[in-house]
C-alpha positions in Angstrom: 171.5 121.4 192.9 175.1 120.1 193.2 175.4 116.4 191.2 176.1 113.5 193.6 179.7 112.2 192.2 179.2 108.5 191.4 181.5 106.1 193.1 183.9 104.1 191.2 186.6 101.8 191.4 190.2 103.2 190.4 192.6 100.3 188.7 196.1 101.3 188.2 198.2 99.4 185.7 195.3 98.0 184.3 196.3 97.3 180.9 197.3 93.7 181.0 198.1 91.1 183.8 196.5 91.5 187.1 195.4 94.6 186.4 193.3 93.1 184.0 191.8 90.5 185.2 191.1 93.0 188.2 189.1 95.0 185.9 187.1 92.2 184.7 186.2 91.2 188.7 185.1 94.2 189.4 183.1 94.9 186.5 181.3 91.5 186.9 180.9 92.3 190.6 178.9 95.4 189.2 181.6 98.0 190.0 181.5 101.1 187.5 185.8 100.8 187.0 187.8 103.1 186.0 190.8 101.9 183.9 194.7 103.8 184.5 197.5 103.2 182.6 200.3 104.5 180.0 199.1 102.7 177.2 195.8 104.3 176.0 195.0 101.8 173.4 195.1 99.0 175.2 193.0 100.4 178.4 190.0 101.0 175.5 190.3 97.5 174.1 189.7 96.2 177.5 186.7 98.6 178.1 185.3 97.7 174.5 185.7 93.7 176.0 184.0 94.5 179.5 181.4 96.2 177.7 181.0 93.8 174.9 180.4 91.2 177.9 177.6 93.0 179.2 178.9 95.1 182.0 179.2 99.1 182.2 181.9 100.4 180.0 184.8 101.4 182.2 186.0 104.9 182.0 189.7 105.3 180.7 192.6 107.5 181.7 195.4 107.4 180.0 198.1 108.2 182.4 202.0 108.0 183.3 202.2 107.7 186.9 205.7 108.7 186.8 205.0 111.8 185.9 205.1 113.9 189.1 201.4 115.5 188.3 199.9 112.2 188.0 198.0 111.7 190.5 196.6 115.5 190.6 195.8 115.1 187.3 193.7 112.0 188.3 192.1 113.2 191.1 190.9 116.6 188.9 189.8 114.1 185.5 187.4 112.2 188.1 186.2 115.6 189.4 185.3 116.7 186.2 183.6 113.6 185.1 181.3 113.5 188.6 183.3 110.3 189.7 184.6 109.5 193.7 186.6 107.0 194.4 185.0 104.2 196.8 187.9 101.8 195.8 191.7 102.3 194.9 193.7 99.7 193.4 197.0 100.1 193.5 198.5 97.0 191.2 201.0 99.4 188.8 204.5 98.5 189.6 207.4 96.9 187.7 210.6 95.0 188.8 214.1 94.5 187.0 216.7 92.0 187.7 220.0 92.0 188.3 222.6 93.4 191.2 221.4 97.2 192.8 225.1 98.2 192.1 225.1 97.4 188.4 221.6 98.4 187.4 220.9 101.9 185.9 220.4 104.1 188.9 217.6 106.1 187.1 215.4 103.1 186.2 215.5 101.7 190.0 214.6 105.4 191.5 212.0 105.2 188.9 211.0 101.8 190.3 210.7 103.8 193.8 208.6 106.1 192.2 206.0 103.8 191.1 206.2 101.3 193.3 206.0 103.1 196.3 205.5 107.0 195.8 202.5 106.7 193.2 201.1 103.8 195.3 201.5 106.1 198.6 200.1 109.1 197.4 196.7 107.0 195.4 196.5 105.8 199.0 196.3 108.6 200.6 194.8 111.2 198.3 191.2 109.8 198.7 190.9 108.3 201.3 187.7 111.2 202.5 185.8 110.0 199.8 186.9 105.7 200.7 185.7 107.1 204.4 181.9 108.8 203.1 181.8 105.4 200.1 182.4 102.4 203.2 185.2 101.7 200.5 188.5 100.3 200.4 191.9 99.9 199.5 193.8 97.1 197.2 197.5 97.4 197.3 199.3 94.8 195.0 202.8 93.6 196.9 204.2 90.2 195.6 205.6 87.1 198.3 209.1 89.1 197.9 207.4 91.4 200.1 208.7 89.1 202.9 212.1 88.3 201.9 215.3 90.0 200.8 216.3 90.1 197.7 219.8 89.8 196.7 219.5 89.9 192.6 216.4 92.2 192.9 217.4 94.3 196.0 215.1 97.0 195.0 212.0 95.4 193.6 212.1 93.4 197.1 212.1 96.5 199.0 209.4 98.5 197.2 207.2 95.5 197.9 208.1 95.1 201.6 206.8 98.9 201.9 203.7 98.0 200.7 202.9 95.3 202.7 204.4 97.2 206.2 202.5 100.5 205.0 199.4 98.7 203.8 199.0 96.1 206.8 199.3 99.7 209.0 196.7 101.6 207.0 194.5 98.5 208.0 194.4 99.2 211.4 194.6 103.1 211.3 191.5 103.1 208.5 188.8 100.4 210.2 187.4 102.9 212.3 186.6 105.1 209.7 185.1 102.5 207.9 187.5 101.6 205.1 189.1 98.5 204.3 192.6 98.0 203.3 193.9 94.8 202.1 197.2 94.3 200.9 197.5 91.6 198.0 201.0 89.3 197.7 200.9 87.1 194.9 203.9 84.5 193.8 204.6 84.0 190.1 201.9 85.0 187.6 202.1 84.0 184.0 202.1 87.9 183.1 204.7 90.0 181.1 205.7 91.4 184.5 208.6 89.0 184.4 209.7 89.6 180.8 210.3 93.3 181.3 212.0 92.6 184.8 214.5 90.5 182.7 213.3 87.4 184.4 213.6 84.1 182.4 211.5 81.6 181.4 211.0 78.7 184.1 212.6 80.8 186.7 210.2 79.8 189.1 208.6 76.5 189.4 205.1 75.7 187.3 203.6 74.3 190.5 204.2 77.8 192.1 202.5 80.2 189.3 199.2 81.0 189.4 196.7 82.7 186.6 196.3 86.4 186.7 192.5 85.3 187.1 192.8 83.5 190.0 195.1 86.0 192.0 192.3 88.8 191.2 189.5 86.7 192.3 191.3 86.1 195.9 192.1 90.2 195.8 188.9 90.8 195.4 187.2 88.5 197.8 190.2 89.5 200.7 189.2 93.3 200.3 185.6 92.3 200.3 185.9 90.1 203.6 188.0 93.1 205.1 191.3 90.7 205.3 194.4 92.8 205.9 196.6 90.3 204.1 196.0 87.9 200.8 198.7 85.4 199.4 197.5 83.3 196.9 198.3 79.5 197.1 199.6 77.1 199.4 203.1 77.0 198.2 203.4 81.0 198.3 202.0 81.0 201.3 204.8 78.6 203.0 207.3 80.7 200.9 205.9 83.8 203.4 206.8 81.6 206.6 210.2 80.8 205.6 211.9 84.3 206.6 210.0 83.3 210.5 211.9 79.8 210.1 215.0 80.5 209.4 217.9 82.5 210.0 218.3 85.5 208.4 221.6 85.2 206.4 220.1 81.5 205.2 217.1 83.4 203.7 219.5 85.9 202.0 221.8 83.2 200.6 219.0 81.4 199.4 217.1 84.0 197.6 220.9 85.1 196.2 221.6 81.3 194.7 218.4 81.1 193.4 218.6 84.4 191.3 221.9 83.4 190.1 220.5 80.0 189.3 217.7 81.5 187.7 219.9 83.9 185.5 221.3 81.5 183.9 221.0 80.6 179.8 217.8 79.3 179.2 216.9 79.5 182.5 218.4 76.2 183.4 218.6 75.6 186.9 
């Protein structure tokens, strides 16, 4: 007789930040996780940590998602261990600073390829096994989901796919039973925003959130079946702005506050 796979939770980028501190929610919650990212070593001290705290040890893959096999070569490791997805979390992404023009064109393609094309096809590649599990989906975007981003004109634009493709997946999913939720935090003390090139005290204190916090409200959204989650009052207003205003105000905005932001020291 043919093994039942066991369902598990997959967490991309799960080697520091969010992704962490996803893991660790789950794993409390009493989800068997499974723990993706480039950096192998890290993913097992964060195992040997959920275990040590009395949970069951996540399974680790260590895994490039830039690679153009990646996610085959996911989908075939959890086959050969007896796992199925019931949930995909999708928080691996990265962001760089500075004008689209002056950037190196390979690193923001390879942005594009993370952000949205490994996201997409996680997304999509199980969702037979989310439909038979009553599972879900957890897409990370950010608040720059909903506004354009002069300064990071790429990173902005990755994240407003996700949001448009994860609040559609919402509604073409629920009648087959699986949730989609699509997560948009503000500022997170993380090292997202050192190797983005953003600088200290870019953003306000009063705006950033722990890492712990914005994976407790993913969680809890994806569990409720809410389509979207943004974290905090003052993010949340942040998301209403591009309703308020006129368009080119938002983009000017956004653009002053970059170059503000890039300045020495961060001084504003």
């Amino acid at each position: 007789m043919t093994a039942v796979p066991r369902p598990v939770t997959l967490i991309t980028g799960a080697s520091a930040g969010i992704g962490t501190a996803l893991a660790r929610v789950f794993a409390e919650r009493g989800h068997e996780v499974v723990l993706i990212a480039r950096r192998g070593q890290q993913l097992i001290e964060i195992a040997d940590e959920i275990e040590r705290a009395g949970h069951k040890r996540p399974h680790v893959m260590a895994v490039d998602l830039l690679r153009a096999d990646s996610i085959t070569r996911i989908a075939n490791d959890l086959h050969e261990r007896g796992l199925e997805p019931q949930i995909v979390v999708n928080n691996a992404g990265h962001g760089l600073m500075g004008a689209a023009a002056d950037l190196d064109r390979a690193d923001q393609l390879a942005m594009i390829d993370l952000n949205v094309r490994a996201l997409t096809d996680l997304s999509l590649r199980f969702i037979d096994s989310l439909a038979r599990q009553r599972g879900g989906i957890l897409n990370v975007a950010s608040v720059a989901s909903f506004l354009p981003g002069p300064g990071m004109a790429i990173y902005h634009a990755t994240k407003a796919f996700v949001l448009s493709f994860s609040e559609a997946l919402h509604h073409e999913l629920k009648p087959r039973g699986v949730r989609v939720t699509v997560l948009c935090p503000g500022p997170v003390a993380t090292e997202f925003y050192a190797r983005a090139g953003i600088p200290e005290k870019y953003f306000p204190s009063f705006m950033t959130l722990s890492a712990e916090r914005v994976a407790r409200e993913g969680y809890l959204g994806l569990m409720h079946g809410k389509r979207v989650v943004v974290p905090g009052l003052e993010n949340k207003i942040v998301t209403f702005l591009p309703r308020l205003l006129p368009r080119g105000f938002v983009l000017d905005m956004v653009r002053n506050n970059v170059r503000g932001g890039s300045k020495p020291n961060g001084e504003s």
